[in-house]
C-alpha positions in Angstrom: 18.7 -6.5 -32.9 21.7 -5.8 -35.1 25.2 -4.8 -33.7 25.8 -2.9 -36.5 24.6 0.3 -35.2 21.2 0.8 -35.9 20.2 1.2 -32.6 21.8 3.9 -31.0 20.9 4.8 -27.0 21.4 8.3 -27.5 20.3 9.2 -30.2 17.0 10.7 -31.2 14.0 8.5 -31.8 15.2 5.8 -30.1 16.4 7.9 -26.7 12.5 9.4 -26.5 11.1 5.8 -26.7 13.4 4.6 -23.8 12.3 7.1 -22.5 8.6 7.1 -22.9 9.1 3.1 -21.8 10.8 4.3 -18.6 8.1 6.8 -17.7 5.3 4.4 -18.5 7.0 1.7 -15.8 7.7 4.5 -12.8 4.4 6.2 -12.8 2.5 2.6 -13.3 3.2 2.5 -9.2 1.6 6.1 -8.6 -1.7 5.2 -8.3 -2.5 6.4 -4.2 -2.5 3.0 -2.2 -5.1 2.8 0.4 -3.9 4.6 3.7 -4.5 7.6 5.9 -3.6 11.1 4.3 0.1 11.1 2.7 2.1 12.8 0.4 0.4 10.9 -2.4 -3.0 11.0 -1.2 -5.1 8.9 0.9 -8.1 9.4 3.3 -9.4 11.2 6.7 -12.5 9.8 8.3 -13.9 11.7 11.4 -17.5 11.0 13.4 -19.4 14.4 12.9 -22.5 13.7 15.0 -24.3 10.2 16.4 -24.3 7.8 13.6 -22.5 10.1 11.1 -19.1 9.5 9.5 -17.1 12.0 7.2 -14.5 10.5 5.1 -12.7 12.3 2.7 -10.1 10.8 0.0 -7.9 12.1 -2.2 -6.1 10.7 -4.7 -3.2 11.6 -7.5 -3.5 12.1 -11.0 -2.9 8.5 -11.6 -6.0 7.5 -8.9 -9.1 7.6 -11.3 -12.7 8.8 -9.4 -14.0 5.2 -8.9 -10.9 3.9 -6.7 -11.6 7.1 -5.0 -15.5 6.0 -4.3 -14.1 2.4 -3.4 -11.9 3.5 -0.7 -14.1 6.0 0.9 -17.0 3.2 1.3 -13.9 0.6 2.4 -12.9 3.4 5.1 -16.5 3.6 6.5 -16.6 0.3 6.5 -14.1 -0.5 8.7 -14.7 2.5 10.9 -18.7 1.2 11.6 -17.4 -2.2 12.1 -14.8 -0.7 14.7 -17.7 1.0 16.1 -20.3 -1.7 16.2 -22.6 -1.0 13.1 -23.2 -3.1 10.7 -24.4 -1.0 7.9 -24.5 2.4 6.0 -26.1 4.3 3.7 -24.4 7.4 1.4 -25.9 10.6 3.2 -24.3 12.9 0.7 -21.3 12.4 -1.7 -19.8 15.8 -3.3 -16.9 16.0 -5.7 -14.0 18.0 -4.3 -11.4 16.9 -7.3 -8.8 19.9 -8.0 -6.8 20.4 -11.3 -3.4 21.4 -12.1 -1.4 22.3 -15.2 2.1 21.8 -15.8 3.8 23.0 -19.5 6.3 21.1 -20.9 8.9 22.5 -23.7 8.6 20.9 -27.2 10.9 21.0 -30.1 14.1 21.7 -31.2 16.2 23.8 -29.6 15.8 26.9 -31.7 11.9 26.5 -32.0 10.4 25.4 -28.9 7.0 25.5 -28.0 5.5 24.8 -24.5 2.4 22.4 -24.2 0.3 22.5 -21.7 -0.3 19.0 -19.4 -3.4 19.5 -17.3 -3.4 16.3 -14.5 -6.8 15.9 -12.4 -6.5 15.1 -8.3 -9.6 13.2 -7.5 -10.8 14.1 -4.2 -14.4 13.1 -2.5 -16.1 14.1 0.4 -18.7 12.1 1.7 -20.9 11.5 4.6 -22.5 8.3 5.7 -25.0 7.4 7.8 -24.0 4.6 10.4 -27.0 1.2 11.5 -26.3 -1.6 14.0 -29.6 -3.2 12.1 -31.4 -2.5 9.0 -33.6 0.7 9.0 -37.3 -0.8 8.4 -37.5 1.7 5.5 -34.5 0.7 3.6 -34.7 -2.5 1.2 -31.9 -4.8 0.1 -29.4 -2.7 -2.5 -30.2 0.5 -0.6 -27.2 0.0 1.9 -24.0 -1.1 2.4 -23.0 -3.9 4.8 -20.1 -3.5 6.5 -18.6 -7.3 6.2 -19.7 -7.1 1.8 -18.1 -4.0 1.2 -14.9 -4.8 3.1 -14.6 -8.2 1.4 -15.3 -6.7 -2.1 -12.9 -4.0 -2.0 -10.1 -5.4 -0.2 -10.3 -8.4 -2.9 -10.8 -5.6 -5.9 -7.1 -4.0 -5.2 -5.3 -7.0 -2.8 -5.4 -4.9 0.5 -4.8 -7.0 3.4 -6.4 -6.8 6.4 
């Protein structure tokens, strides 16, 4: 790059691509890490009967649906392993995800124009069933064990034990 004043910081083009730059590097780090419920997400398991777990996650606009799935099998994971069960099966799975939309002025100053942003909050609710052996009835692929799915996941996104 030149010095001789092609590039200017505030002006412009220029200023709105620093600044798209800027935004792209902050919100990169958004995506909801995986913990219990905080102010950018995360999950809530509770037993609801003998062998059944709840877990609900919920995630931010920049948490797409299938890190939401992957942390809600990680959580019942480690809660049957905590309990003594070794595997699980999905019960029932329902899609809780919320919307919001945020507007945003565009344009000059004398002929603005407001666009509208609409950002999705995943958010899944689902219920497993909790075995200390394999049901007779279920074949391999039809569950989850407990030791797989908290290797795979943990792996997937580098969470530490």
């Amino acid at each position: 790059m030149s010095m001789s004043g092609d590039f200017q910081l505030g002006g412009g083009e220029n200023m709105k691509y620093i600044m798209t730059v800027l935004t792209i590097i902050v919100l990169t780090g958004c995506v909801t890490p995986y913990q219990s419920k905080g102010f950018t997400g995360g999950f809530v398991s509770q037993w609801v009967g003998p062998d059944t777990l709840q877990v609900n996650v919920k995630g931010n606009s920049f948490t797409n649906s299938s890190r939401i799935n992957d942390y809600s099998l990680l959580q019942a994971a480690e809660k049957g392993q905590e309990f003594g069960y070794k595997y699980f099966v999905y019960e029932k799975l329902v899609d809780v995800s919320t919307s919001s939309t945020l507007y945003s002025a565009a344009g000059s100053s004398g002929s603005q124009t407001y666009v509208p942003y609409t950002y999705k909050h995943p958010q899944k609710a689902s219920v497993f069933l909790m075995f200390k052996t394999v049901p007779d009835h279920l074949a391999k692929g039809q569950y989850f064990d407990v030791s797989e799915v908290q290797k795979e996941i943990r792996t997937k996104y580098g969470i530490a034990e």
